[in-house]
C-alpha positions, 0 to 999 in steps of 0.5 A: 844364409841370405844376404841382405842387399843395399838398396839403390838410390835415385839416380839424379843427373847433375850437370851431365854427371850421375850422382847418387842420392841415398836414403833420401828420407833420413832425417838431417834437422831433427827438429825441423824434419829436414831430410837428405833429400832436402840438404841435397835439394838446398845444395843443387838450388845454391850450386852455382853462385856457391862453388863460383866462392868454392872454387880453386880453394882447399875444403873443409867438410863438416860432416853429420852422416846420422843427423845433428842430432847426433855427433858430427866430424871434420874431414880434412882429408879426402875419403878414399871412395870419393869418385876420381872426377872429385878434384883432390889437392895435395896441401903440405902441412906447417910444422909437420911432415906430409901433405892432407888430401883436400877436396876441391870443388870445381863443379855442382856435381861434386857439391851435390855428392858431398852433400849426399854423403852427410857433408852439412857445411862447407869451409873454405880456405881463405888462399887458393891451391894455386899459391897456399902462402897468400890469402885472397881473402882476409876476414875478422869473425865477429863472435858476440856474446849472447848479452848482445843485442842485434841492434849493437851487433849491427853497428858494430858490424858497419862500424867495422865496415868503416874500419876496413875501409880506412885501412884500405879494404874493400869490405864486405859481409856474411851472416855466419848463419851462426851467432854473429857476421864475417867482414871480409875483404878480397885480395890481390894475393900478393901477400903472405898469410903472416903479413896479412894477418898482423894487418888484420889484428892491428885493425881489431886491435885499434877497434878494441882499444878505441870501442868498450864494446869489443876485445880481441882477447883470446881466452873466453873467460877474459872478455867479459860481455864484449864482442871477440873479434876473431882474427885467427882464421887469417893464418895458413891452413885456417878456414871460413864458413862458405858462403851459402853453407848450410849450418849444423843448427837447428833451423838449418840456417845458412850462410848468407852474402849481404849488401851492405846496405842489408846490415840495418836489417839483417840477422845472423840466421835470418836465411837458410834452407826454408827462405833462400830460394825465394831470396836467390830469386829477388836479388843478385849473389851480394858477392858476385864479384869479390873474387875478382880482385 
C-alpha cells in the first residue's frame, strides 16, 4: 500500500523566522474568493502597527480552518503543535480552577503563523499579562440594531465621544468591521476591572436615561429599536476585536482605527482586506499612541 504524502508548502521568510504557508489557495470568503494566501498576505501588510496593539495582551483566536463558510471556533488555549518561539501565557481562571494557555503575540512571524492555521480574526484582552486584574483599556461596543441608519450611528458615536471626554477619558474609535464602532479609551492600569467596569456602565447608563436612542438593556428582546451599548467586555477575561483584525464576513472587512475627525464619514466596514493597503498608505495608524498612557 502506498502512502500518501502531505505536500509542502512555501516557505515565507517573516522577519528572520521561516513560516509555512499551507494550501495557499484554499478559499477563506467564499463569496468573495479571497484565498489563504490572500489572509496571510492582508496579516504580513498590517503586521507591524497591529501587534504594536497586540502586543503584551492575552488572545483570543477565532479560527475558520475550512472557510466562513463553514463553522468556525474560538480558541482560548494554545495548540499544542504551535511552535515554542509563539509566546504562551498562563491566565488563571475566576471562578474555576487552573489557568487557559493563552498565545501572546510579540512579533509578525507569530501573527503570520496564526494566520496560516485559519485564525480570521484576532481578540484582545482589554488587561495585559503583566497585571491581569486592571484593564489598559476600557471600551463601550456600540450594538445598533439594523433600523438604524449611519447617519444616527455616527452622532451617536461622537456623542459618545463627548461623554468620555466629560467623564475624564481620552476617547478614541474603531470601526468593529462588524455592525457598529468601539469607543475606547487608554488607561494608566492603576485600577481594577470591576472599578472600571462600573465607571464605564454608569457612563452608558446617564447616556441611556438622557438619549431615547440608546438602552444599555441586556436582553435582546427588550431594546426595541435602540442602540445597546455594550459594557460588558470591561470585565477579567472579556475581549475586543483587535485593531485591524480581519472579520469572518462577507467582504472580509476589518477593523479599523479612526481619527476622530473620520467619524462624519465612516462605516463600519468600509476598510478590509481589499482597501486597507492603500489606506495604511495615505495616513499615520489613528491609534499610534494609545497605549502609551
Amino acid at each position: 500500500m502506498s502512502r500518501r504524502c502531505a505536500v509542502p508548502g512555501e516557505q515565507l521568510d517573516v522577519a528572520g523566522r521561516t513560516v509555512e504557508l499551507s494550501k495557499a489557495d484554499k478559499v477563506l470568503y467564499p463569496g468573495d474568493g479571497y484565498t489563504k494566501r490572500d489572509v496571510v498576505d492582508y496579516y504580513r501588510s498590517v503586521a507591524r502597527l497591529m501587534v504594536a496593539h497586540m502586543r503584551g495582551k492575552p488572545l483570543t483566536l477565532r479560527r475558520f480552518p475550512d472557510g466562513i463558510g463553514e463553522e468556525g471556533f474560538f480558541q482560548k488555549e494554545a495548540s499544542d503543535h504551535f511552535p515554542d518561539w509563539i509566546r504562551v501565557v498562563p491566565v488563571p481562571q475566576r471562578g474555576a480552577e487552573g489557568s487557559v494557555h493563552h498565545v501572546v503575540v510579540e512579533e509578525e512571524a507569530a501573527l503570520v503563523y496564526l494566520a496560516n492555521q485559519g485564525c480570521l480574526e484576532f481578540h484582545i484582552g482589554l488587561s495585559t499579562v503583566d497585571d491581569l486584574d486592571r484593564p489598559v483599556l476600557a471600551v463601550v461596543d456600540l450594538d445598533p440594531p439594523g433600523s438604524t441608519g449611519i447617519a444616527e450611528l455616527r452622532s451617536i458615536t461622537e456623542d459618545m465621544c463627548e461623554r468620555f471626554r466629560s467623564a475624564g477619558l481620552e476617547p478614541a474609535v474603531q470601526a468593529t468591521g462588524g455592525k457598529g464602532f468601539h469607543v475606547v479609551a487608554p488607561l494608566a492600569g492603576g485600577s481594577g476591572f470591576d472599578e472600571v467596569r462600573a465607571r464605564v456602565r454608569d457612563l452608558a447608563d446617564r447616556a441611556a436615561r438622557e438619549d431615547h436612542r440608546l438602552t444599555t438593556e441586556q436582553r435582546k428582546e427588550k431594546r426595541g429599536e435602540r442602540v445597546f451599548l455594550d459594557t460588558n467586555r470591561n470585565a477579567y477575561g472579556q475581549t475586543m476585536i483587535a485593531p485591524y483584525s480581519l472579520r469572518a464576513r462577507a467582504g472580509a472587512p476589518a477593523a479599523t482605527p479612526l481619527d476622530l475627525d473620520e467619524i462624519g464619514r465612516a462605516t463600519p466596514q468600509r476598510y478590509g482586506l481589499a482597501n486597507m493597503a492603500r489606506r495604511m498608505a495615505q495616513k499615520d495608524d489613528p491609534w499610534r499612541a494609545l497605549d502609551r498612557v
